[in-house]
C-alpha positions as CSV (number, residue, x, y, z in Angstrom):
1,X,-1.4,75.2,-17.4
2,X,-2.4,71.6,-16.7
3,X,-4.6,69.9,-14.4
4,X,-4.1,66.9,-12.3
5,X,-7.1,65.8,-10.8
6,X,-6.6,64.1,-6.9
7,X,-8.5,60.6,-5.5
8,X,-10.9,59.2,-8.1
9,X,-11.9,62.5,-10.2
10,X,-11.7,62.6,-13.8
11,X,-11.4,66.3,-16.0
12,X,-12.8,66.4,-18.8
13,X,-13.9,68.6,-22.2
14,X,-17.4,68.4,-23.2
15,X,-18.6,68.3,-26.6
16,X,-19.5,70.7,-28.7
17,X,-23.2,71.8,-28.7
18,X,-25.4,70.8,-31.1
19,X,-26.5,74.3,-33.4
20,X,-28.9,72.0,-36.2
21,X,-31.0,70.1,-36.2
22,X,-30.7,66.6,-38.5
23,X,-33.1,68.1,-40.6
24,X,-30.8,71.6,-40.8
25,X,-33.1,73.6,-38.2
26,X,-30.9,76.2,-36.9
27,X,-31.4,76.3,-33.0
28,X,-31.4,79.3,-30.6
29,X,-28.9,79.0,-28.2
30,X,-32.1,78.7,-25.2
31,X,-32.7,75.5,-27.1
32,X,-29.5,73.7,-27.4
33,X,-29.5,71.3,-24.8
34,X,-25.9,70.6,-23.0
35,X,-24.1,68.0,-24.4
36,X,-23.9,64.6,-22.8
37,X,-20.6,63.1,-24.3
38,X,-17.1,64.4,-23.4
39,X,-13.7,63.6,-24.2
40,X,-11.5,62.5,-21.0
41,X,-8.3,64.7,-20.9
42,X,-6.7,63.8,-16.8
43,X,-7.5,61.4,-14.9
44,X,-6.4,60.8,-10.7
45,X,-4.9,58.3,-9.4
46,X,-7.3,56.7,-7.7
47,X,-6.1,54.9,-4.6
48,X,-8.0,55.0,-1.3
49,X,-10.9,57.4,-1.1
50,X,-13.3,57.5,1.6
51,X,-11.9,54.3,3.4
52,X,-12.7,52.0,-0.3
53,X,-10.2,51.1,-2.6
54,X,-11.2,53.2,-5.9
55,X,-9.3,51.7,-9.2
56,X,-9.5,54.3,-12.2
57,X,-11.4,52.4,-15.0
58,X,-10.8,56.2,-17.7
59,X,-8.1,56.8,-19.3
60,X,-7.6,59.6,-21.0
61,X,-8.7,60.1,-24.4
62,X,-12.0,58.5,-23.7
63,X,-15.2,59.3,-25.2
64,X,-17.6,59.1,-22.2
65,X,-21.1,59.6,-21.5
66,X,-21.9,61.5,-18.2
67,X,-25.6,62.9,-16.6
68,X,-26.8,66.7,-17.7
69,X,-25.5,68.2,-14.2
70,X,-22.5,66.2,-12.7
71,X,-19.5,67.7,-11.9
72,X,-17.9,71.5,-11.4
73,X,-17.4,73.6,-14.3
74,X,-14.3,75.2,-14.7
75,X,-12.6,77.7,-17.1
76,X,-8.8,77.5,-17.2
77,X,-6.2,79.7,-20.1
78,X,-10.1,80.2,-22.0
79,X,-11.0,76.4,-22.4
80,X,-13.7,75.2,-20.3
81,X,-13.7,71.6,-18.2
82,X,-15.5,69.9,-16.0
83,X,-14.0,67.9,-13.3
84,X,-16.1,64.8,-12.0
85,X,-15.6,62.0,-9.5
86,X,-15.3,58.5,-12.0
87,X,-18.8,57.1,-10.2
88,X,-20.5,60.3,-12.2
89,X,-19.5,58.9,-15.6
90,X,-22.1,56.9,-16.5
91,X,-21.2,54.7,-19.6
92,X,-17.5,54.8,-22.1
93,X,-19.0,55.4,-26.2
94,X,-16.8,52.9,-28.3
95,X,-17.3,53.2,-32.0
């Protein structure tokens, strides 16, 4: 099953949480904080939305850096996603 998000929403798959520490502290799960980078896997078409013109700036396979509570979770064939509108993505990681 795939998803095709509409207008100017982005889907994407967060990373993994952090379980260590640097220093090899092994952290209870009430302590791992929710990660803030994700990896971009659709992206709408942008277009009009709302009366503006919206251009998509993602593309998918981005690394992007989004806030702790944007978006709608969402659990599709076990694999879990979050779909976002592009304004809630708040800066692309280059490496």
């Amino acid at each position: 099953m795939t998803i095709k998000p509409l207008g100017d929403r982005v889907v994407i798959k967060m990373a993994e949480k952090e379980e260590k520490t640097f220093s090899g502290l092994v952290l209870p799960e009430s302590a791992q904080e929710k990660p803030q980078v994700a990896e971009v896997v659709a992206v709408g078409p942008g277009g009009m939305v709302e009366g503006k013109e919206v251009k998509m700036e993602l593309s998918v396979g981005d690394k992007v850096l989004i806030s702790k509570y944007a978006g709608t979770q969402v659990t599709i064939d076990k694999v879990e996603y979050t779909i976002l509108k592009q304004s809630d993505v708040l800066a692309i990681v280059e490496a």
